[in-house]
N, CA and C of each residue as an Amber inpcrd file, in Angstrom:
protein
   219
  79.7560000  98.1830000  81.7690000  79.5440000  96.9250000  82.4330000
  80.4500000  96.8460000  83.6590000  79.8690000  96.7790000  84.5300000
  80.4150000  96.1560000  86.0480000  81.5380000  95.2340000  86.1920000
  82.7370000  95.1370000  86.8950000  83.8400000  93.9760000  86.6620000
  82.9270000  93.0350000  87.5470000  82.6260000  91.6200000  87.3760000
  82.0130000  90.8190000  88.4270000  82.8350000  90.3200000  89.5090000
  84.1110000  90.8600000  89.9470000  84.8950000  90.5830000  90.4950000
  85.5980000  91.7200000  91.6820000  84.6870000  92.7840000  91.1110000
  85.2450000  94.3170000  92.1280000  84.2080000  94.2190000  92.8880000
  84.6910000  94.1250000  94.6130000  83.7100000  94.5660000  95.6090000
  83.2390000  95.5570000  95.6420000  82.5910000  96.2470000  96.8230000
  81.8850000  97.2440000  96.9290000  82.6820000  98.2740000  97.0230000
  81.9100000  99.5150000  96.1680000  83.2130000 100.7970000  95.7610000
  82.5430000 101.7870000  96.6460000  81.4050000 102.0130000  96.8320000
  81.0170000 102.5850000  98.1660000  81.6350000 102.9750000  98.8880000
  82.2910000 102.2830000  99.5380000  83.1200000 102.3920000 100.9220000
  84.5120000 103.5530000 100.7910000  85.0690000 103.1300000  99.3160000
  86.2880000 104.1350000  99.0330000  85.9450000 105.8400000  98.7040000
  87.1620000 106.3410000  98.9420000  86.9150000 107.6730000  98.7850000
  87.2410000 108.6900000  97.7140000  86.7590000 109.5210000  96.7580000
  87.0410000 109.4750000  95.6170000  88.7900000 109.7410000  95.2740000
  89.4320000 110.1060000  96.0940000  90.8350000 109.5810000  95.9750000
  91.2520000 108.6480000  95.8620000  90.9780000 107.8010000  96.5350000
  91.2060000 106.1120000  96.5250000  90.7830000 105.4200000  95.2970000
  89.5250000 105.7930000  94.9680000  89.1680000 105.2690000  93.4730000
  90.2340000 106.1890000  92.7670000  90.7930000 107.1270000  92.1100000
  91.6600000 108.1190000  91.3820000  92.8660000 106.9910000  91.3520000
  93.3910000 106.5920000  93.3010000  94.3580000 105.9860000  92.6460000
  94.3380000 104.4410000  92.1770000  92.9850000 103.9460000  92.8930000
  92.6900000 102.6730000  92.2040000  92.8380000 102.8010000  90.1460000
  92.4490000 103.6650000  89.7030000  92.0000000 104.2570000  88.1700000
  93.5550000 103.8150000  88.0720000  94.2300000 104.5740000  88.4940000
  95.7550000 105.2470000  87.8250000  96.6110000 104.3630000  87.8820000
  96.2370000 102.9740000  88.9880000  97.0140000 101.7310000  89.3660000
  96.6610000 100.7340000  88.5610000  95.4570000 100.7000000  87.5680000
  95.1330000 100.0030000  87.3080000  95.7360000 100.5100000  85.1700000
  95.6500000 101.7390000  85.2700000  96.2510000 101.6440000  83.6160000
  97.6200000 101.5080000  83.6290000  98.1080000 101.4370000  84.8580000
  99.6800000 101.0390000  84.8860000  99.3920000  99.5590000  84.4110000
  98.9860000  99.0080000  85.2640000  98.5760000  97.3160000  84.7390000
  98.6090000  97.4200000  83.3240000  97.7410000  98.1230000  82.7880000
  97.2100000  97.7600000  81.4380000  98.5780000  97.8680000  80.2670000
  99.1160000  98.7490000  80.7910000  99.9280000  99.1790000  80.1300000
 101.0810000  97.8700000  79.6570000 101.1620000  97.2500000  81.0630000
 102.1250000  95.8730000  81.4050000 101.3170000  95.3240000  80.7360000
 100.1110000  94.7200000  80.7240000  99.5100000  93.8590000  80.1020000
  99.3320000  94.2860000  78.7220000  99.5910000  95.0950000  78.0700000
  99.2780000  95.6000000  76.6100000 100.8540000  95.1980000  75.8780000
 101.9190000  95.5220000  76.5460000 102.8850000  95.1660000  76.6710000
 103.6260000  93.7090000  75.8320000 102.9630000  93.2650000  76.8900000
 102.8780000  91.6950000  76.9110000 102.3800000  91.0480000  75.6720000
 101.2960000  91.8590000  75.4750000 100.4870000  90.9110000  74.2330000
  99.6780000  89.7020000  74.8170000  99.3210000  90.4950000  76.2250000
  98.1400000  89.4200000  76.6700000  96.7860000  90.0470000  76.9420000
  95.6660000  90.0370000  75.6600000  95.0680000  90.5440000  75.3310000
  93.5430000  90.3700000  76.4100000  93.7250000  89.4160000  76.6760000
  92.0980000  88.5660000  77.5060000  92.4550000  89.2990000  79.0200000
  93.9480000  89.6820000  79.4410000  93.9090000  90.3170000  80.6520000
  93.6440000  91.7910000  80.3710000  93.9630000  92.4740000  79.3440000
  93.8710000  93.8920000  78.7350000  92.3000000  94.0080000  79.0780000
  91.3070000  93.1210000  78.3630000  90.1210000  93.2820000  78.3600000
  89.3550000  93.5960000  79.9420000  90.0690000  92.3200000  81.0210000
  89.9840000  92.2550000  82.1050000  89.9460000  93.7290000  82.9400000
  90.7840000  94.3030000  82.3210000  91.6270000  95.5160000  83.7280000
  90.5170000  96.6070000  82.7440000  90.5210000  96.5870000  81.4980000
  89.4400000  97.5200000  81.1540000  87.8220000  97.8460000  81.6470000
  87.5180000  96.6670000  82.0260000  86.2370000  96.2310000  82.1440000
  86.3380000  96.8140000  83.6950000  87.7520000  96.2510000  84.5440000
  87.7700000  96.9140000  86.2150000  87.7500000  98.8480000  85.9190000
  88.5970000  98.7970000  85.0740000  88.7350000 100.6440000  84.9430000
  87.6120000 101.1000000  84.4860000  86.4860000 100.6480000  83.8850000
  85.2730000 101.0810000  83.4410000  84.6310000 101.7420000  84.7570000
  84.2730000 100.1940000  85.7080000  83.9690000 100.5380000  87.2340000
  84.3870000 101.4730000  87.8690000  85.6700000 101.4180000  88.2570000
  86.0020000 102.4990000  88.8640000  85.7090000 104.0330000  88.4130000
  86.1530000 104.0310000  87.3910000  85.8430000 105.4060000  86.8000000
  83.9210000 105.4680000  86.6390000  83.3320000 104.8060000  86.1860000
  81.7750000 105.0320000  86.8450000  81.6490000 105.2860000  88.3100000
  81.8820000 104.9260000  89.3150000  81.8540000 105.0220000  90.7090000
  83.0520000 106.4850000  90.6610000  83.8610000 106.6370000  90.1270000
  84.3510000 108.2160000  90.5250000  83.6750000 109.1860000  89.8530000
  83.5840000 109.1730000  88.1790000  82.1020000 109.9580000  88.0720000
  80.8610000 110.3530000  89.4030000  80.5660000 109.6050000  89.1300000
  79.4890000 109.5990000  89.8110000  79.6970000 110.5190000  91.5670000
  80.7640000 110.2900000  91.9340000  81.3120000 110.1780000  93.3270000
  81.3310000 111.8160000  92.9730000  81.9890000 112.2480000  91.9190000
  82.4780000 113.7090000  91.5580000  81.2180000 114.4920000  91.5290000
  79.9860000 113.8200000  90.6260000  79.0380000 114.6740000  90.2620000
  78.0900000 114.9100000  91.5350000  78.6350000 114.1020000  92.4450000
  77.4450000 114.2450000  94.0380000  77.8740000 115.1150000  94.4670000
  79.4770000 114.9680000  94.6140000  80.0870000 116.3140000  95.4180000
  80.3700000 117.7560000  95.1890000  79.3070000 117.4510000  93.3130000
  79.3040000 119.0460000  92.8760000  80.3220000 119.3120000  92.0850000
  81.1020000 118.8300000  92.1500000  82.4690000 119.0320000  90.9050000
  82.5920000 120.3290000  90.3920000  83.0700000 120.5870000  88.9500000
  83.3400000 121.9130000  88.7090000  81.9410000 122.2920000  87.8940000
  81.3390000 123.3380000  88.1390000  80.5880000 124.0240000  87.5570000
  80.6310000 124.5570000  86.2020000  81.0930000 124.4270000  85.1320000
  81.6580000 125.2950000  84.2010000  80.6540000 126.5460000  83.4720000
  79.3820000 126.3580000  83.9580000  78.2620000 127.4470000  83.6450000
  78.9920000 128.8080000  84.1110000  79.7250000 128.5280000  85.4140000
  79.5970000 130.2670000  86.0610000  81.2920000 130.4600000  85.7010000
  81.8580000 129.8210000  85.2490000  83.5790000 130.1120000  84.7250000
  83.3280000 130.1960000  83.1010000  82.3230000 129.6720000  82.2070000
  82.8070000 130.1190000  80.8470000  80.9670000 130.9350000  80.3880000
  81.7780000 131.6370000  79.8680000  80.0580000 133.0710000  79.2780000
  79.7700000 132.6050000  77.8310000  78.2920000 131.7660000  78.0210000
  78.5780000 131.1140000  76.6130000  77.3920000 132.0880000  75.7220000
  76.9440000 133.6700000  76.8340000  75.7050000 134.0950000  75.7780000
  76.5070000 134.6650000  74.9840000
C-alpha cells in the first residue's frame, strides 16, 4: 500500500530512494523505541513505497542477473 502522503518518487534517483529507505528505518527505529506504535505503522507504510519504487527502479535498470553468475543445470 502506497503512503498517501509521499509525493511523486519518479523524479528521485535510485540512490536517493536507498537513502530515503535507510533514513527512514533510522526513524523507525526511534519510533519503535519510544513505544509509539501508530507512528511505527506510519514510517512502515512510507518504507513499503519507497522500497516498491526502488525495486522497481532496480529491475528497469537490469540489476544483477544471477542466471549467468550461478550454474543451476
Amino acid at each position: 500500500m502506497e503512503h498517501p502522503h509521499i509525493g511523486k518518487l519518479d523524479d528521485l534517483t535510485a540512490d536517493e530512494l536507498l537513502q530515503k529507505i535507510n533514513d527512514l528505518y533510522s526513524k523507525l527505529r526511534v519510533a519503535a523505541s519510544s513505544g509509539n506504535g501508530h507512528l511505527c505503522n506510519q514510517i512502515r507504510m512510507a518504507i513499503g513505497s519507497y522500497e516498491s519504487h526502488y525495486q522497481s527502479r532496480i529491475s528497469k535498470s537490469g540489476g544483477d542477473n544471477y542466471e549467468t553468475h550461478i550454474d543451476i543445470s
